[in-house]
N, C-alpha and C positions, 0 to 999 in steps of 0.2 A: 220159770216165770213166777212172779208175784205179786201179790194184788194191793194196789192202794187203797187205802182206809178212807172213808168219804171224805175227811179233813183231807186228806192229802189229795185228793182227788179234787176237790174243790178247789185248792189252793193252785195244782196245775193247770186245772181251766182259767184260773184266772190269769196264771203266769203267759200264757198262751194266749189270749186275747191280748195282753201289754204287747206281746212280743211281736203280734200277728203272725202266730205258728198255729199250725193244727197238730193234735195229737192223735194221730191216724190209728185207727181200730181201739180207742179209749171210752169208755164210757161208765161210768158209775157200775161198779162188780165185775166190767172185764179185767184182761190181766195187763199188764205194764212191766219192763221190763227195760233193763238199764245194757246198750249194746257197746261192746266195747270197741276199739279202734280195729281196723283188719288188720289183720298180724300173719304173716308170712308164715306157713306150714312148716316143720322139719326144725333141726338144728342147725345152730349158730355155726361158723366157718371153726377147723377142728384148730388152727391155730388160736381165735381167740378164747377158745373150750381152754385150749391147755394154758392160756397166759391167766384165766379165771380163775380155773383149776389150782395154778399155784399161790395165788392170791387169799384163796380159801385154805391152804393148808398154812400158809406162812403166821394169818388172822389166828388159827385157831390154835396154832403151838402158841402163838405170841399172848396171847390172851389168857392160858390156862384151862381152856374150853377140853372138850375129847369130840366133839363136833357143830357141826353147823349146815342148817337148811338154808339154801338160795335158790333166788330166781329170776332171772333177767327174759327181758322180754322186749325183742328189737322190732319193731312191725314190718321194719324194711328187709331184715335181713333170716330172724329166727329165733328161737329163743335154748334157755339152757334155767333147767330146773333140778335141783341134785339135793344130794342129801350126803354129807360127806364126815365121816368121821364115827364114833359109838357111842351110846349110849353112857359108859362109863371109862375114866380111862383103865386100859387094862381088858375092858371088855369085848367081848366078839359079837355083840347085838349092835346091827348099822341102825343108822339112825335111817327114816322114811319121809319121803316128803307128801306119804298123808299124813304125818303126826300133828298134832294141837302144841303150839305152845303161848306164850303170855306176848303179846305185843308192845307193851309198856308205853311210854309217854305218846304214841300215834292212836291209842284214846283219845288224846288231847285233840284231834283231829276231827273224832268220831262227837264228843262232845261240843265242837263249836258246829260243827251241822245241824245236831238237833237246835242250838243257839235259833240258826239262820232258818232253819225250817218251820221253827213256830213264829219267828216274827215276818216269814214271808206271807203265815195264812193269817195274821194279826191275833196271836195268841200273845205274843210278848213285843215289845219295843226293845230294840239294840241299843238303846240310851237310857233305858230303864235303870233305876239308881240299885244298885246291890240291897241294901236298907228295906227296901220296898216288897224283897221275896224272902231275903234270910233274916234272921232275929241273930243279935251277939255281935252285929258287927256295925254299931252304930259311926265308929271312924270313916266309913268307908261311903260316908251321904255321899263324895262328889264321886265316887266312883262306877259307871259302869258294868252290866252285863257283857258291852263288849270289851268294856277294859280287862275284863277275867281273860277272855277268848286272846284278846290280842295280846295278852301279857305286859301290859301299859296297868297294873292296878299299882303298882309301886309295891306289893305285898312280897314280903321275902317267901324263902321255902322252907318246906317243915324237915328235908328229907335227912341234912346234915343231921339231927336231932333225933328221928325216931329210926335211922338205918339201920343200929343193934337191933330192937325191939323186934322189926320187922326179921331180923335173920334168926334171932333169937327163941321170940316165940311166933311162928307163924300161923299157928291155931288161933292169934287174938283178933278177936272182932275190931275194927277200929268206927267210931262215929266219925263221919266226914267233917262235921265243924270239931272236935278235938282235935284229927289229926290237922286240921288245916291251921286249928289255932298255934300250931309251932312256929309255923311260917309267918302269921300276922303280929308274930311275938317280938319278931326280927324287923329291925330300924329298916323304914319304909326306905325309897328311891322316889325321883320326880314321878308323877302319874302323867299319865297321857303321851307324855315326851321320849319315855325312856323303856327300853324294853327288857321284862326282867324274867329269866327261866322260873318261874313259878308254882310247885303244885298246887299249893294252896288254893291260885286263883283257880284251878280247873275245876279244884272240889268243890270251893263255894259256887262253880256255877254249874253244877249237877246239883246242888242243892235247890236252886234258884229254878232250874229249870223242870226240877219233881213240882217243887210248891205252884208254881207257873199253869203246869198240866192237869196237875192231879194223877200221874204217873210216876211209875218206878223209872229211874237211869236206863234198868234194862229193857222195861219195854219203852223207851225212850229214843235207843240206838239201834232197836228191833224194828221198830213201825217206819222211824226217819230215816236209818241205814241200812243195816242189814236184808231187807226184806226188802224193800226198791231194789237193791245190788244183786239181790240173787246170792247171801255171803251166807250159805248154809251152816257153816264151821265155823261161822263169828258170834258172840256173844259175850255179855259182862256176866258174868256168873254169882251164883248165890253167894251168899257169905262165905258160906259153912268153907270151914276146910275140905278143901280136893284137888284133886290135881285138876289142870286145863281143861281137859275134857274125861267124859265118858268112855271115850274110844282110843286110838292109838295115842300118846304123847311124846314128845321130846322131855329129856327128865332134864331139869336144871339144876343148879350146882354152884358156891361159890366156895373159895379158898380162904382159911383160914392165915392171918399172917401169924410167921416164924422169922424168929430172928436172921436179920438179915433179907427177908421175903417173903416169901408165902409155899406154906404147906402141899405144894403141887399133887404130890403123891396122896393126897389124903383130905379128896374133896368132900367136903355137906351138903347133902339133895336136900333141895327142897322145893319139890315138884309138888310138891302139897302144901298149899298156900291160900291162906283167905284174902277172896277178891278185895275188899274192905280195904285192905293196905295201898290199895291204888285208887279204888272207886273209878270217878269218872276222870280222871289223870290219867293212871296206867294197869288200868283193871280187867281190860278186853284182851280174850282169847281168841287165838284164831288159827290158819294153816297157811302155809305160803302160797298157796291157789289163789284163797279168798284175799290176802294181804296184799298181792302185787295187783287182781282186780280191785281194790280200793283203792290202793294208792294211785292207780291209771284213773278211774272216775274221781276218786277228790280233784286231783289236778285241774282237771277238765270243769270242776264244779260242777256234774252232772249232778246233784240232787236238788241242786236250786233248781223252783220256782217263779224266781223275780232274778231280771238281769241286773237289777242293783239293787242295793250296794255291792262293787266288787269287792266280794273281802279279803283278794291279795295284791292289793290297788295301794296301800301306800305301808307298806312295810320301813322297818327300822331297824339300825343298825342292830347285831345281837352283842358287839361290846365295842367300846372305842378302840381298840386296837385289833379289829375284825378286820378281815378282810371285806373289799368293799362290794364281792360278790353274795356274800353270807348275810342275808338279811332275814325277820322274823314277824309275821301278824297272822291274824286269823289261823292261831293255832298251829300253825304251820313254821318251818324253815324254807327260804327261798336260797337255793346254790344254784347261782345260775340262773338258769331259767327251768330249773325243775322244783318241785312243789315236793315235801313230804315234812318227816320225823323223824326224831332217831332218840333214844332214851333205854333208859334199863328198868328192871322190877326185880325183885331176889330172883335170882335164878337165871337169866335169861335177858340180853340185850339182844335190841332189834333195831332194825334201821329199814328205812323206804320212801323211796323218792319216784318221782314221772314228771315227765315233762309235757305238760299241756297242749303241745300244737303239734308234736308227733305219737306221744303214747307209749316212747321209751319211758322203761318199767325198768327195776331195781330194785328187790326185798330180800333182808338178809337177819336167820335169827341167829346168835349164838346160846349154848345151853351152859354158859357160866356167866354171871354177874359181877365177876370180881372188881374186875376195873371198870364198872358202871359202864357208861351208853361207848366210848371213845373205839373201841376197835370194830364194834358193827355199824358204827359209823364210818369212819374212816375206810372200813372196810364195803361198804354199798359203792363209796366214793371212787374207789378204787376200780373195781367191777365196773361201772359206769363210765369211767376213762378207757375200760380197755376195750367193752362192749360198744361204745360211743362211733367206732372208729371199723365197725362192723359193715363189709361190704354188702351193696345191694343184691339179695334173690336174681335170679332169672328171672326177666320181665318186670322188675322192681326200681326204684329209684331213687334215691338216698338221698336224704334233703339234707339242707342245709342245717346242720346242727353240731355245735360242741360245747366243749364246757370250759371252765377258766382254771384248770389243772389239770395234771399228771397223773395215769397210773402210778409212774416211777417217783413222783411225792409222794403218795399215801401208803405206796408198799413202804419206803423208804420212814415212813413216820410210825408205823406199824411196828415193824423192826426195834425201831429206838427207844420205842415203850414196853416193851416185852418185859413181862413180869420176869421178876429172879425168884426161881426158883429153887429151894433150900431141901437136903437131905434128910431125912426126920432124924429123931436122935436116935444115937444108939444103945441099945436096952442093957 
């Protein structure tokens, strides 16, 4: 359990009296605590184990990866939490699913909460003009704090531009308005109307919301997130060069390209990485425990305070030739009717999704970066088709739920992307 901070505590009485909810055994220094959906004991049916199972190995040959942490979690039926693959390829150290690793653009997630959490207790307004918290970005009057969150600022991305720098030297500090100014460097898109994958906007609104507070990002996502969640093994970490955490990690790694593909046999760790290059875009570390109990409480918007504004109430397409299930606001992707992110940081693509009115759960990290967010994406989506279809417990009752795809797509799209892998040369 964890305790609310008088602002937050304040801000849930208030939410509470709009709602006409009581918050039973609350009071200024007791504890509070975020519960999560009941979830069926035991593991998942041993068929969709091994349909998962392959799923995860095919992801991880296909990608260039030597393993990957997952975990799905069916409340109806069971859940499957693993750890599959090593440390390095070639090596005989499995990987653990206590390990730490980088969660990458579902930051973006943890940053539009604090957004919603300071303008529930009237710390900030969601229409608040950018101009008004950051300096340097005088373009940006008609633009929104929630245009950042929703990815409606028209602001390009820095990532095309500084992705060397970041693999190259991963010791470097980066300031959040330089790295973001790459992105606002880049020929704007309509604002408001159109929705644009963004870092930039995530940074300028980590900025906006330091200045806002008079707080650090990290204790930012500590007092608003982390700490209500119970997410012991989450946090945005100091600058400095280090790896994830303190304690156990997944090492991360991406591949050099070689003529003809990429350097398989002769991957680059770089588990040691300054948070800096993500900030509050893709800066948060975490373990697959605390990552799939997030993604189950985002979904749900359990950290709200105030029932409005919904902030996944009018989402927009993520590109004109999307599919018309694939839509994007308040930080989030919406497939379906499941709530999450998916994105990459050096070393490590992550993906995680839940669906709101059941509390199926999907998190998935891979420990190479090469081909950015696409196979741990692709790869939750897959898992979540086969898991989707997962019968009910003994005494349980499967609701009504699917999704608008195929395991047998995303395996099948997995495949077709598989890096080429090249021989190195010979001496």
């Amino acid at each position: 359990m964890q305790h609310l901070s008088s602002r937050r505590w304040r801000a849930a009485m208030a939410g509470a009296v709009v709602l006409g909810l009581a918050l039973v055994g609350c009071s200024p220094g007791e504890s509070f605590t975020y519960t999560p959906p009941a979830q069926v004991e035991g593991a998942l049916p041993d068929d969709r184990v091994a349909a998962m199972q392959a799923a995860v190995d095919n992801a991880v040959a296909a990608s260039g990866a030597s393993g990957a942490i997952v975990g799905v979690w069916v409340p109806w039926s069971g859940t499957w939490v693993t750890a599959s693959g090593t440390q390095e390829r070639g090596s005989d150290v499995p990987l653990d699913t206590e390990m730490s690793f980088r969660i990458a653009d579902v930051t973006r997630l943890m940053t539009c909460d604090v957004l919603y959490a300071l303008a529930d207790e009237g710390t900030v307004e969601l229409d608040a003009k950018v101009p008004k918290y950051v300096s340097g970005v005088a373009d940006m009057q008609d633009i929104t704090l929630l245009d950042l969150c929703n990815g409606t600022s028209g602001a390009g991305s820095s990532e095309a531009t500084v992705k060397n720098a970041w693999l190259n030297t991963p010791e470097r500090v980066w300031a959040p308005l330089e790295l973001a100014g790459y992105g606002l460097g880049r020929d704007r898109v309509a604002a408001q109307t159109t929705f644009r994958d963004s870092d930039s906007g995530y940074l300028l609104l980590g900025l906006a919301l330091e200045r806002a507070s008079g707080m650090s990002a990290a204790e930012l996502i500590a007092e608003y997130v982390t700490e209500p969640l119970g997410l012991p093994n989450t946090s945005l970490p100091r600058p400095a060069l280090a790896p994830p955490s303190d304690g156990p990690v997944m090492n991360g790694h991406f591949l050099n390209v070689a003529e003809g593909g990429y350097s398989c046999e002769a991957p680059v760790d770089i588990t040691e990485l300054s948070s800096s290059s993500g900030f509050t875009d893709s800066g948060v570390v975490s373990t697959i425990t605390d990552l799939g109990r997030y993604a189950q409480a985002e979904a749900a918007q359990a950290l709200r305070t105030e029932e409005k504004p919904d902030r996944f109430a009018a989402p927009l397409p993520v590109a004109a030739d999307a599919p018309s299930w694939l839509q994007a606001t308040g930080g989030a992707y919406l497939v379906g009717s499941m709530v999450g992110q998916h994105g990459w940081t050096p070393g490590y693509a992550t993906s995680a999704y839940s669906d709101p009115t059941t509390g199926f759960t999907v998190a998935v990290a891979l420990n190479d970066s090469t081909a950015g967010a696409l196979f741990a994406q692709y790869l939750s989506w897959e898992l979540a088709a086969i898991a989707s279809k997962a019968p009910a417990a003994s005494g349980q009752t499967a609701p009504e739920f699917g999704l608008p795809f195929t395991a047998e797509q995303y395996h099948q799209a997995i495949t077709d992307a598989a890096l080429v892998c090249v021989p190195p040369p010979v001496e």
